[in-house]
BAFI-3210 file (N, C-alpha, C; in Angstrom, 3 decimals, decimal comma, padded with zeros to 6 digits):
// residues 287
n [1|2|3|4|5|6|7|8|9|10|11|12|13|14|15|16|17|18|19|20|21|22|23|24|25|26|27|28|29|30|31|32|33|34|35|36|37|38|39|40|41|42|43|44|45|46|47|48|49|50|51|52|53|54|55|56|57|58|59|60|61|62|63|64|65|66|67|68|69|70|71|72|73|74|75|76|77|78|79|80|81|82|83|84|85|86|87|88|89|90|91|92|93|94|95|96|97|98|99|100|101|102|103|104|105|106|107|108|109|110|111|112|113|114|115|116|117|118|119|120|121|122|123|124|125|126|127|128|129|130|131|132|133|134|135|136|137|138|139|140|141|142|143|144|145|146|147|148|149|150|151|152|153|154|155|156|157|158|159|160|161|162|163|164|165|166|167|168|169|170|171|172|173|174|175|176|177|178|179|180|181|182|183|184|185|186|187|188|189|190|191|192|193|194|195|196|197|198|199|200|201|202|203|204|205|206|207|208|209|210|211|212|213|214|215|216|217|218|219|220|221|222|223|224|225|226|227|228|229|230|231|232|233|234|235|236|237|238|239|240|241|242|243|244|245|246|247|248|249|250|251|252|253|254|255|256|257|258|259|260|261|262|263|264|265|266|267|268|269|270|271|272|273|274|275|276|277|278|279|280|281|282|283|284|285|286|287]
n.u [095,014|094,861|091,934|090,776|091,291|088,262|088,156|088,613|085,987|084,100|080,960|078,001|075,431|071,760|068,061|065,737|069,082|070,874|071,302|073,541|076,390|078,703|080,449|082,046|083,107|084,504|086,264|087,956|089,471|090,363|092,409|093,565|095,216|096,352|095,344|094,059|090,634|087,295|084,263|081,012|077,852|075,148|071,683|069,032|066,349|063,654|062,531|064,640|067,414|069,074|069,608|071,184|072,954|074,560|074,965|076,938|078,842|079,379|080,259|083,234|082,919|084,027|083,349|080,950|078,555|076,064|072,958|069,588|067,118|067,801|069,498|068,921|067,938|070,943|071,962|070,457|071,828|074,561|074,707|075,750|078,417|079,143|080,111|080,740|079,997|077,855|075,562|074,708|073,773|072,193|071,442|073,237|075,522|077,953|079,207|081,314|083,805|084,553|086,940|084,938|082,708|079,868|081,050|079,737|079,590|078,939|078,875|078,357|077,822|080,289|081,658|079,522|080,525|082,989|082,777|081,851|083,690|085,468|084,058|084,525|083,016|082,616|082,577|082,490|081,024|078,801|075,760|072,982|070,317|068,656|066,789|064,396|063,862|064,374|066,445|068,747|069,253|069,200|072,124|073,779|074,013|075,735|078,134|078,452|077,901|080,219|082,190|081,750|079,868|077,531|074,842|071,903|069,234|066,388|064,125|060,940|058,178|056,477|056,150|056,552|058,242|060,505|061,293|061,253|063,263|064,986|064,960|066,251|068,705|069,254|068,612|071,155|073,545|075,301|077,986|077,112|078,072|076,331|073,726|070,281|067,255|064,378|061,280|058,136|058,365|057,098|058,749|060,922|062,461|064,808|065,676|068,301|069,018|070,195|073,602|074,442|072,038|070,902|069,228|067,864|066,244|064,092|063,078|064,012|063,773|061,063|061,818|061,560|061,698|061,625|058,755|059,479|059,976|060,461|063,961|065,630|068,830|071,717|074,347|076,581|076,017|075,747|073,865|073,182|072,078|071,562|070,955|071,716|072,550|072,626|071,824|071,380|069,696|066,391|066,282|068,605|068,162|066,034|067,195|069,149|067,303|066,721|068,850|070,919|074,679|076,306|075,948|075,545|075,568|075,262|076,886|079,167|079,626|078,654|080,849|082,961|081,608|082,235|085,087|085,770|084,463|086,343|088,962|087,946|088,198|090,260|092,445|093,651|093,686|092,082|092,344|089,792|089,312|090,133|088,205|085,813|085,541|085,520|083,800|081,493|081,919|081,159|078,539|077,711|078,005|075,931|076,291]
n.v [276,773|273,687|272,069|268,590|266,150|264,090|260,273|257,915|256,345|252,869|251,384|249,393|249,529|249,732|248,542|246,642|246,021|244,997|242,737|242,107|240,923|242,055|243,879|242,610|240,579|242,507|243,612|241,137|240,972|243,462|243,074|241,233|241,954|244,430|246,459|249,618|250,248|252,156|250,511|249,894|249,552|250,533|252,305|252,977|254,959|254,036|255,525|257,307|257,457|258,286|260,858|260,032|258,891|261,326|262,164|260,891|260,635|263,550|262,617|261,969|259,431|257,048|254,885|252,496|249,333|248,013|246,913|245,201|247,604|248,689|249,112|249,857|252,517|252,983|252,676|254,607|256,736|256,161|257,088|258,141|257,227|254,234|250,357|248,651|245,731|246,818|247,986|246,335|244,369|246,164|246,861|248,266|247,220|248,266|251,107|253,675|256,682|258,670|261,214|263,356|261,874|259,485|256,372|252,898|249,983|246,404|244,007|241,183|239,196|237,990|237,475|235,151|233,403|232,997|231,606|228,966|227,793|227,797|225,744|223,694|223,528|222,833|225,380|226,134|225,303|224,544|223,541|225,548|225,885|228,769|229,917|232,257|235,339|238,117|241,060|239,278|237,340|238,896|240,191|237,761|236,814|237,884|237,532|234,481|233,895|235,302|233,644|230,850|229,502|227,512|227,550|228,951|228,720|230,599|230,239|230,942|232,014|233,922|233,803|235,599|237,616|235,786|236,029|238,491|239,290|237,449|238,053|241,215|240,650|239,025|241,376|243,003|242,166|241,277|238,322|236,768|233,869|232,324|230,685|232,290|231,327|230,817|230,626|229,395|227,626|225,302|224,366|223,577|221,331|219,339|216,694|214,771|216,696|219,130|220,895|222,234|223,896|227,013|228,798|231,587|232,845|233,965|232,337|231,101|232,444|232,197|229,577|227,283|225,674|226,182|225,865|223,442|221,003|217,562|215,484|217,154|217,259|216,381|213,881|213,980|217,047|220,297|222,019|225,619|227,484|230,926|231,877|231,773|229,639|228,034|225,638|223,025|224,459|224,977|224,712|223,449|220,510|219,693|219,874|217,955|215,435|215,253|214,350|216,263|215,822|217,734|220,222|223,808|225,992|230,201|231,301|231,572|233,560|235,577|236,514|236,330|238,409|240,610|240,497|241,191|243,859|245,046|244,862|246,510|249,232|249,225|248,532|245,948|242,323|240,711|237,563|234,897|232,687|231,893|233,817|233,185|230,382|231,084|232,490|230,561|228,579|230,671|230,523|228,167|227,757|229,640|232,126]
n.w [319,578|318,263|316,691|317,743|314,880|314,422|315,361|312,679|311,548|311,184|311,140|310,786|309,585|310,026|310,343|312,287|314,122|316,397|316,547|314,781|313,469|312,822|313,968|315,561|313,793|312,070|314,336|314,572|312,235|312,059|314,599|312,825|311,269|312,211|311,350|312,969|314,335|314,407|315,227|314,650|316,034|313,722|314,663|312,307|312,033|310,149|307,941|307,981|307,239|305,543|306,881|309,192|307,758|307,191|309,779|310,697|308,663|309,686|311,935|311,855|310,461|307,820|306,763|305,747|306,269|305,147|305,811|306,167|306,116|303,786|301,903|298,921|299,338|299,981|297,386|295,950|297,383|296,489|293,912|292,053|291,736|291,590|292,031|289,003|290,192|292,352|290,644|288,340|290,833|291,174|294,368|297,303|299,524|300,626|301,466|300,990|302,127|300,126|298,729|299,433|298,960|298,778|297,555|296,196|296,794|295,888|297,696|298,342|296,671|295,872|298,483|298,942|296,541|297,502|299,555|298,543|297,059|299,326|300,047|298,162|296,294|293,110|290,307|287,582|284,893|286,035|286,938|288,149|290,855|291,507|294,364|294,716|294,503|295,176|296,259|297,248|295,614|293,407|293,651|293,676|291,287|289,218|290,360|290,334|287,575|286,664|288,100|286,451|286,076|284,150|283,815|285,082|286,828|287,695|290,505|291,840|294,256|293,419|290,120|288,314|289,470|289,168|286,540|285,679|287,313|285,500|283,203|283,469|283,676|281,542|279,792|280,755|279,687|280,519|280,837|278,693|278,102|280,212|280,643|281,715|283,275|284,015|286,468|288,160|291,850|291,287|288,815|289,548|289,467|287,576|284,260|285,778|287,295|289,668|290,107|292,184|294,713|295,777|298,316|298,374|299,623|302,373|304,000|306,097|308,095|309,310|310,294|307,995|304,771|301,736|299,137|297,764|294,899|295,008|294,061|293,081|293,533|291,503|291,064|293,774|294,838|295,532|298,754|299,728|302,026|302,103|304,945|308,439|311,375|314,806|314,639|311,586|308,762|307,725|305,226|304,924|305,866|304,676|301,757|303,026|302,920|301,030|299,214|298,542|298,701|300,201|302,470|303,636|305,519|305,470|306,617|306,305|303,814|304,668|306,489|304,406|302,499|304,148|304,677|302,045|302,286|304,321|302,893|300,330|301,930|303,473|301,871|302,649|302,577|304,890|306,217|305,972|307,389|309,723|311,738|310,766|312,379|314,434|314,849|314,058|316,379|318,300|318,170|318,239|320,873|321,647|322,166]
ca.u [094,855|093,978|090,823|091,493|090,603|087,755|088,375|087,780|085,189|083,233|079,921|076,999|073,544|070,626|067,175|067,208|070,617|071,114|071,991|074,517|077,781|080,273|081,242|083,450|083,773|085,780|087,000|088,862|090,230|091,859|093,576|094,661|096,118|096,705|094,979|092,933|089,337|086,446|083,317|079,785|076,046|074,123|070,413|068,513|064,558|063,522|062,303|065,786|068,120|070,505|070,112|071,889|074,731|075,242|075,511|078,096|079,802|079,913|081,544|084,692|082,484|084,513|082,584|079,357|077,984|074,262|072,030|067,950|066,099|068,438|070,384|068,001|068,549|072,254|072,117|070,535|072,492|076,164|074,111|076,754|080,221|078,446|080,931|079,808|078,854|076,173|075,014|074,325|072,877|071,062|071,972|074,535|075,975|079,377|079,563|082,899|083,814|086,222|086,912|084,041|081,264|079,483|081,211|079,417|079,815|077,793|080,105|077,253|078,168|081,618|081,118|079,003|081,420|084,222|082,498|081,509|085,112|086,098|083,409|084,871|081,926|082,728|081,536|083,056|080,234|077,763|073,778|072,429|069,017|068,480|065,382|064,448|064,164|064,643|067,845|069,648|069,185|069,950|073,471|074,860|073,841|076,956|079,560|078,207|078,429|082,022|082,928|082,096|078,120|076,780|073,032|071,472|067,415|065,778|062,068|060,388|056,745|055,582|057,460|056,699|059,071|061,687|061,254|061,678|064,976|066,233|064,718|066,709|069,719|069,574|068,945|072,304|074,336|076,830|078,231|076,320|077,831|075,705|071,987|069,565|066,030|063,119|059,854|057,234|058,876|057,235|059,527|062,578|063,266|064,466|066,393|069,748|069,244|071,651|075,058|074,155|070,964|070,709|068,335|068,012|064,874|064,134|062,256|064,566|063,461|060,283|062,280|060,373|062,331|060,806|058,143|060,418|059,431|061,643|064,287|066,796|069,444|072,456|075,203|077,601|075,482|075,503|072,904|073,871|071,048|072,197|070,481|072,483|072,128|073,408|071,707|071,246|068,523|065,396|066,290|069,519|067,103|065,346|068,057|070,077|066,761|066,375|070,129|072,197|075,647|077,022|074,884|075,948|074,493|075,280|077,933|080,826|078,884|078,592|082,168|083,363|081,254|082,602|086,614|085,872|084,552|087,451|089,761|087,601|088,418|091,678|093,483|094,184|092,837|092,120|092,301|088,508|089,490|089,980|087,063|084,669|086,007|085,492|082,097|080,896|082,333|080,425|077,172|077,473|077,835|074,870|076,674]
ca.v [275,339|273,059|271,080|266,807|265,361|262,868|259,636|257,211|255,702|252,112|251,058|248,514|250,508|248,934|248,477|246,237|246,151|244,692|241,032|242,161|240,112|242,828|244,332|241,119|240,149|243,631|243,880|240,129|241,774|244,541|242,578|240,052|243,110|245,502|248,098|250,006|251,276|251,967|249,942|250,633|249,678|252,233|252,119|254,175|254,951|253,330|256,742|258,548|256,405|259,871|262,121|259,135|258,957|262,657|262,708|259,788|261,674|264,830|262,134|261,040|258,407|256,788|253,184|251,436|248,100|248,313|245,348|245,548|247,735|250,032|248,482|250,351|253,824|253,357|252,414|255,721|257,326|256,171|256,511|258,585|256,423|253,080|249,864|247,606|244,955|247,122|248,541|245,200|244,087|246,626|247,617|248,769|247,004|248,679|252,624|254,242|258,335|259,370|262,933|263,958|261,616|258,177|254,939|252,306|248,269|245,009|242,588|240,007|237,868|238,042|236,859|233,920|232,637|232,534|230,406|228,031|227,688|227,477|224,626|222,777|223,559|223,143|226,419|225,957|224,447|223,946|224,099|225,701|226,403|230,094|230,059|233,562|236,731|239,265|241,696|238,679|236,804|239,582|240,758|236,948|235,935|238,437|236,764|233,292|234,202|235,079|232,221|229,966|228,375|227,219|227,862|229,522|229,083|231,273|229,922|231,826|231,807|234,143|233,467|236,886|238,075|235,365|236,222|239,822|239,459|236,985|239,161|242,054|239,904|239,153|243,069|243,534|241,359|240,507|236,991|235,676|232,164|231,664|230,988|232,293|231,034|231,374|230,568|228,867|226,569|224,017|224,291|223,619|220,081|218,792|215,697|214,748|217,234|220,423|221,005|223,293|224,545|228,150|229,171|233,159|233,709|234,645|231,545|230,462|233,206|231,143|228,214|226,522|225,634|226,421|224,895|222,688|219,771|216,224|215,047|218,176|217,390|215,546|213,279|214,737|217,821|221,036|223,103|226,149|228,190|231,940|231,971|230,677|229,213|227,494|224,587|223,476|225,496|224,381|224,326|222,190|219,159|219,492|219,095|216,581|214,661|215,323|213,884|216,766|215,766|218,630|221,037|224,929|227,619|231,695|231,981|232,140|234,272|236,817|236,928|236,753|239,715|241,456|240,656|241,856|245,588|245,327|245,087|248,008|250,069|249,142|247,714|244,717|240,958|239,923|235,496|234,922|230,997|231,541|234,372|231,899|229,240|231,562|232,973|229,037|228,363|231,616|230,698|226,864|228,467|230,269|233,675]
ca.w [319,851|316,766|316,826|317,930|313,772|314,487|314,398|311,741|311,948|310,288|311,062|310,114|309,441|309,978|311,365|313,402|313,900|317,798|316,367|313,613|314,154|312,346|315,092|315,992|312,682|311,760|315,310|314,637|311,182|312,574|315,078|312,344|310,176|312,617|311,184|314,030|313,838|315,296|314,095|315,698|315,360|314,028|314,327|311,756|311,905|308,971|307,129|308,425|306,735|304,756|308,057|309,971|307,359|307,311|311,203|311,010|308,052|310,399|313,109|311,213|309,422|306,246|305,688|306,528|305,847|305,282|306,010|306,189|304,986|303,255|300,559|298,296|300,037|300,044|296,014|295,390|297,522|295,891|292,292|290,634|292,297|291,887|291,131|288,393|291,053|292,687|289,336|288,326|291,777|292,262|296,073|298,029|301,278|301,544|301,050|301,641|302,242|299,500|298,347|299,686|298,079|298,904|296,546|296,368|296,198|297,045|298,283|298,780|295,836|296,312|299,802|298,190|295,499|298,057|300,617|297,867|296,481|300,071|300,885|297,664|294,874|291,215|289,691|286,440|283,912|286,556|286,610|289,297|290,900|292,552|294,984|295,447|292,900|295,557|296,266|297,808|294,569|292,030|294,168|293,224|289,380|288,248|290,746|290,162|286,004|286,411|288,200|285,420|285,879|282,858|283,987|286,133|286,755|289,217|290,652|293,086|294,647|292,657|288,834|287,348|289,856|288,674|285,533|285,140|287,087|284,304|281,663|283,254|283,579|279,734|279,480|280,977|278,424|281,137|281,084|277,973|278,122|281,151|280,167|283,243|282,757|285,478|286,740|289,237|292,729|290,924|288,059|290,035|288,849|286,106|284,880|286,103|288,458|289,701|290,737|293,187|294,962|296,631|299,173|298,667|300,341|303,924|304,902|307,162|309,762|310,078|310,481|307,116|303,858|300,745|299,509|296,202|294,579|295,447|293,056|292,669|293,554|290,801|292,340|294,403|294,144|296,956|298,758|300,060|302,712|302,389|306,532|308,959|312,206|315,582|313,966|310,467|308,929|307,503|304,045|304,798|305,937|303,359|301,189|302,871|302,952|298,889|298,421|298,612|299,261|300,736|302,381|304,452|305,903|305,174|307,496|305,483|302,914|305,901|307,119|303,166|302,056|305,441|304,292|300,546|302,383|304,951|301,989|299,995|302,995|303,703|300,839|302,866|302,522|305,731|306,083|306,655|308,000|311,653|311,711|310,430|313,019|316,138|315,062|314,283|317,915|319,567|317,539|319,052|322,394|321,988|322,231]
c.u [094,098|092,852|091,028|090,576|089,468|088,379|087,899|086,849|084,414|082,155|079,317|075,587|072,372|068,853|065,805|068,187|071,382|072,420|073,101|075,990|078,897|080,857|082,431|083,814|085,096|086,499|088,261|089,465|090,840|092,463|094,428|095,627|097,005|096,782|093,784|091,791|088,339|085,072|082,118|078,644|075,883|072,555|069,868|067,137|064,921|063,043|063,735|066,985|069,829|070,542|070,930|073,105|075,393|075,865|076,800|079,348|080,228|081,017|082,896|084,573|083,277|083,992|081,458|078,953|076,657|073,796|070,578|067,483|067,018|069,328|069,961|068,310|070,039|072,858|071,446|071,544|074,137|075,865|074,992|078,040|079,457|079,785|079,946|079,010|077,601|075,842|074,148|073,311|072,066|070,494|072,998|074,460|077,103|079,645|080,811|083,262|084,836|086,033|085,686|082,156|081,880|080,350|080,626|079,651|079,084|078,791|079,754|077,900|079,382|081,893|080,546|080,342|082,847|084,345|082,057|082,929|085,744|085,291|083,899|083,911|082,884|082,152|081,642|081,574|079,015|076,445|072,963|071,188|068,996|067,524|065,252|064,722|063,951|065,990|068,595|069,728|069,915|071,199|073,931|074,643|075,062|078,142|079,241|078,740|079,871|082,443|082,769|080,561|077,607|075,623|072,532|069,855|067,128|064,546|062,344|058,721|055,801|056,344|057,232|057,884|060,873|061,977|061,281|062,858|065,489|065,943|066,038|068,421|070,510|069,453|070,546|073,486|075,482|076,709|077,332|076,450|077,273|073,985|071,335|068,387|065,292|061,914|059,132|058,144|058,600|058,579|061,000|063,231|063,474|065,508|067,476|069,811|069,971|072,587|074,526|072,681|071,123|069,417|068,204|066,784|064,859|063,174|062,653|064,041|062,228|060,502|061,604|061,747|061,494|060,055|058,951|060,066|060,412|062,722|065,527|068,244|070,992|073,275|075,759|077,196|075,570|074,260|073,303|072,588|072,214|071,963|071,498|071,702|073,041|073,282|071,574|069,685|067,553|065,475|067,582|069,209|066,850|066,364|069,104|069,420|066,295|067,661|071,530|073,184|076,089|076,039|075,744|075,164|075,286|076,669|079,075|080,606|079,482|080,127|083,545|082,828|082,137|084,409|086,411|085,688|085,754|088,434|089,488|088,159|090,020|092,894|094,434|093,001|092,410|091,901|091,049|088,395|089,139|088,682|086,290|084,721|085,585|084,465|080,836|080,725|081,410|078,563|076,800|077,415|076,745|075,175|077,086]
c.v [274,694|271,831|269,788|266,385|264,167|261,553|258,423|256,366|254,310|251,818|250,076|249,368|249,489|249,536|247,286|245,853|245,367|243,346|241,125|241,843|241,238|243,379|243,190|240,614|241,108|243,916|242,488|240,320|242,853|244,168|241,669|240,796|243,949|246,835|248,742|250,381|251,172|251,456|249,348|249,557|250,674|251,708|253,147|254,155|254,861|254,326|257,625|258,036|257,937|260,623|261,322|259,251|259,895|262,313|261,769|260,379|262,455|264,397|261,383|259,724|258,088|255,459|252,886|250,521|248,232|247,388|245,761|246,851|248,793|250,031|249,239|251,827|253,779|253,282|254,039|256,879|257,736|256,424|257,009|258,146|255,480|252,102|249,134|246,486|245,424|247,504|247,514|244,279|244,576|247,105|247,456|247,868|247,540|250,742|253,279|255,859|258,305|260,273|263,787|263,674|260,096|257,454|254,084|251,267|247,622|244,113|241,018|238,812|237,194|237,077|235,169|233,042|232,415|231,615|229,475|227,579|227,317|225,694|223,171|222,169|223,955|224,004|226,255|225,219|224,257|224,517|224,151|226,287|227,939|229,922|231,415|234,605|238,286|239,762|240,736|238,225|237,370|240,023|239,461|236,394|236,582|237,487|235,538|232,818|233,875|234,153|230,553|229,236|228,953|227,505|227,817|229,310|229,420|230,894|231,297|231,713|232,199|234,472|234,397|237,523|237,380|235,624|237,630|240,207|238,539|237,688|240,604|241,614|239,873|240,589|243,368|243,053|241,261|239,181|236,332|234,484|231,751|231,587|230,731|232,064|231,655|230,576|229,579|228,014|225,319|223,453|223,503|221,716|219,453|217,253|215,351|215,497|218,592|220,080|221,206|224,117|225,526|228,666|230,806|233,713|233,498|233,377|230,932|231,332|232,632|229,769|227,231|226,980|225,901|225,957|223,946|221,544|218,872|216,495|216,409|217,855|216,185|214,734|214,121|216,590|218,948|221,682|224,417|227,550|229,723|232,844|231,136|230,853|228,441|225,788|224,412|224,219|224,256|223,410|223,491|220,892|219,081|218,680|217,908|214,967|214,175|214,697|214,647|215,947|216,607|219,773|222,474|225,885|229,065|232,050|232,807|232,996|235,823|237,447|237,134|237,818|240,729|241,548|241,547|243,724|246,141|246,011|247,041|249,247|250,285|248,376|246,717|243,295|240,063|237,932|235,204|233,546|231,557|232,961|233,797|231,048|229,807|232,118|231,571|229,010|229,141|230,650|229,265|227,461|229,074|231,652|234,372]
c.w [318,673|317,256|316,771|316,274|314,657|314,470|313,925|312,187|311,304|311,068|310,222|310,255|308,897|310,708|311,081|313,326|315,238|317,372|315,385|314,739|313,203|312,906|314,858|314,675|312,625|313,374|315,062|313,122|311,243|313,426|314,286|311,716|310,546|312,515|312,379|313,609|314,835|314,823|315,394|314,969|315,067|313,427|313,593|311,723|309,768|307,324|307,324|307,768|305,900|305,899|309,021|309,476|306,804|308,276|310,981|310,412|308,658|311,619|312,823|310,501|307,901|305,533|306,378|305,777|305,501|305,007|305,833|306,918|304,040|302,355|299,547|298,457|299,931|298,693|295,852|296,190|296,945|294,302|291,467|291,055|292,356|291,460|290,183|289,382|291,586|291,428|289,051|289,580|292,285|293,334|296,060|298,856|301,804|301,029|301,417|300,998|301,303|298,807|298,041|299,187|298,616|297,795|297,110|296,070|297,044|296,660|298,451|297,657|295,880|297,190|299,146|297,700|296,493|298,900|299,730|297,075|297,802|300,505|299,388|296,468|293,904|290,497|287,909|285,746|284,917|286,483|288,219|289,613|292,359|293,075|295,240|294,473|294,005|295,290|296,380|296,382|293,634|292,122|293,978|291,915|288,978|289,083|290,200|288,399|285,558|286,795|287,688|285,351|284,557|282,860|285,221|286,509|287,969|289,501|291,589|293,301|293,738|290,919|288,486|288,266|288,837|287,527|284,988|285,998|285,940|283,137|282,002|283,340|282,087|279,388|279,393|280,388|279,086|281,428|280,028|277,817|278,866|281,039|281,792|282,826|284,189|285,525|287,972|290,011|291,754|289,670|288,331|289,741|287,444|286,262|285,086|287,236|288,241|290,302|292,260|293,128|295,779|297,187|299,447|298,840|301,822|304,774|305,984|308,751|309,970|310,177|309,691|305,876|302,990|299,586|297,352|296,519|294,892|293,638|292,447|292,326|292,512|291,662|292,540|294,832|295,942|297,317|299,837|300,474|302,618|304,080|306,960|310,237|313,451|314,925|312,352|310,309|308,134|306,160|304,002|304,836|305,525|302,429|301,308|302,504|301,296|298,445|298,014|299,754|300,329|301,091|303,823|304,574|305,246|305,882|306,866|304,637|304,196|306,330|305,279|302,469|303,410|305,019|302,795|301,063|302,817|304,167|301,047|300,322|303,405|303,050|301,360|303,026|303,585|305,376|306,517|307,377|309,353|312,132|311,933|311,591|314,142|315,936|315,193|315,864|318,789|319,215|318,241|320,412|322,954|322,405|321,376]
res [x|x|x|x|x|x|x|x|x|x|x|x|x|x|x|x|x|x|x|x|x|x|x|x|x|x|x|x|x|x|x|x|x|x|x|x|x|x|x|x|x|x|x|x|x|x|x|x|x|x|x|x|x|x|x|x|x|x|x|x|x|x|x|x|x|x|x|x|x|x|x|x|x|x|x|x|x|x|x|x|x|x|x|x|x|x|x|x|x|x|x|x|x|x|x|x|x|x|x|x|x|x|x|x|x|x|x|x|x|x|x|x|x|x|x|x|x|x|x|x|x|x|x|x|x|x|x|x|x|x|x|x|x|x|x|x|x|x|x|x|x|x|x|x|x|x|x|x|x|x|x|x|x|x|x|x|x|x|x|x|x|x|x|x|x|x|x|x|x|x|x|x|x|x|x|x|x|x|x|x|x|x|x|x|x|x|x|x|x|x|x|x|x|x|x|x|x|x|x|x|x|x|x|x|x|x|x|x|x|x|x|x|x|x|x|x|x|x|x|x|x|x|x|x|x|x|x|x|x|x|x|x|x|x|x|x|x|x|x|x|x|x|x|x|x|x|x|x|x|x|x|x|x|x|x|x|x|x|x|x|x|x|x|x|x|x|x|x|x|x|x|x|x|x|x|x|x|x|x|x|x|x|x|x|x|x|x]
***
């Protein structure tokens, strides 16, 4: 009698992990495709993080997403199958089983640049302000690069941070037509303004925008919270009250990094439109 193969398996690895929406995300991408799977929480103690994605490995495990705290852990883990995007960013979020070894990619920027192309931002030539010199930050300066911004300046609270990601930025001599500068919140205005403002720090979980000077924003100009919400978030008020035109939350970020792994995984493109449209819908609902 031959042994039933496992089977396949995807996952999101986290901790905490309860509130992660990929379940339904990748559950409403394999019904649009019709590729089947099975796609889990998995909680990991926060020190256990490789004995978790053995056991998963041992259970017919072939992909996982990885959200907080472990982006970091899942970059050394893929360190010798890395793609250029994580290399460059720095973490992992999408790991995938093939011939017998972790690959790694961060999808995060990806994700980004597609919901900003979908919301109808001009990337081409534009001058944009990064808030935030953590992981979230350093996983979109390479997509943002490629898709054509003229300048990039990163603040952050504390500017030695912002400033030894754009130093390692210019280290990495990818995308030199795009000049990335840096330094102090206060810094963050200049004149004429930006294209586009990004929100890649975590202040939204205390419901508080961050603390930026008036006067940012150029005409017609976007801001774009990488938090989302049932309502807008903190830092959208802010900015609509500073003159951004056009202002969005994370969402689409979330469900566009989530199609780019899908794809990874299954060399198909899921349509992230009606996704987006029915997670909006649950999130107004309050479910």
């Amino acid at each position: 009698m031959t042994e039933a193969i496992p089977q396949a398996r995807y996952a999101v690895i986290g901790n905490p992990i309860a509130h992660s929406r990929s379940p339904q995300i990748h559950a409403m991408f394999s019904q649009q495709t019709g590729k089947p799977l099975r796609y889990d929480r998995l909680l990991a103690p926060v020190d256990g993080f490789a004995d978790a994605v053995a056991a998963f490995v041992a259970d017919g495990g072939l992909g996982l997403n990885v959200t907080v705290p472990f982006k970091l852990d899942a970059y050394a883990l893929a360190a010798d199958h890395l793609s250029n995007r994580a290399r460059l960013a720095g973490a992992v979020n999408t790991l995938s089983w093939r011939d017998g070894v972790w690959h790694g990619c961060n999808t995060d920027g990806v994700g980004l640049v597609n919901d900003l192309l979908r919301l109808g931002v001009r990337l081409p030539g534009a001058a944009v302000l990064l808030v935030g010199a953590g992981g979230a930050a350093r996983g979109v300066l390479q997509p943002l690069a490629e898709a054509g911004c003229a300048r990039i300046h990163i603040v952050n609270r504390t500017a030695a941070r912002a400033e030894e990601l754009a130093a390692a930025w210019a280290a990495s001599g990818v995308s030199p037509q795009t000049r990335v500068t840096a330094g102090a919140l206060a810094t963050a205005a200049v004149p004429g303004g930006w294209n586009l403002v990004i929100n890649a720090t975590a202040s939204g979980l205390q419901n508080a925008a961050p603390d930026l000077p008036p006067g940012l924003y150029a005409d017609g100009a976007a801001a774009y919270d990488m938090m989302y919400g049932a309502q807008p978030t903190a830092f959208m008020r802010q900015a609509r009250t500073d003159g951004a035109a056009l202002t969005a939350d994370g969402l689409g970020m979330l469900v566009g990094q989530a199609a780019e792994s899908f794809f990874i995984w299954h060399g198909v493109r899921p349509d992230a439109a009606p996704v987006l449209a029915a997670l909006r819908e649950a999130l107004a609902a309050g479910s």
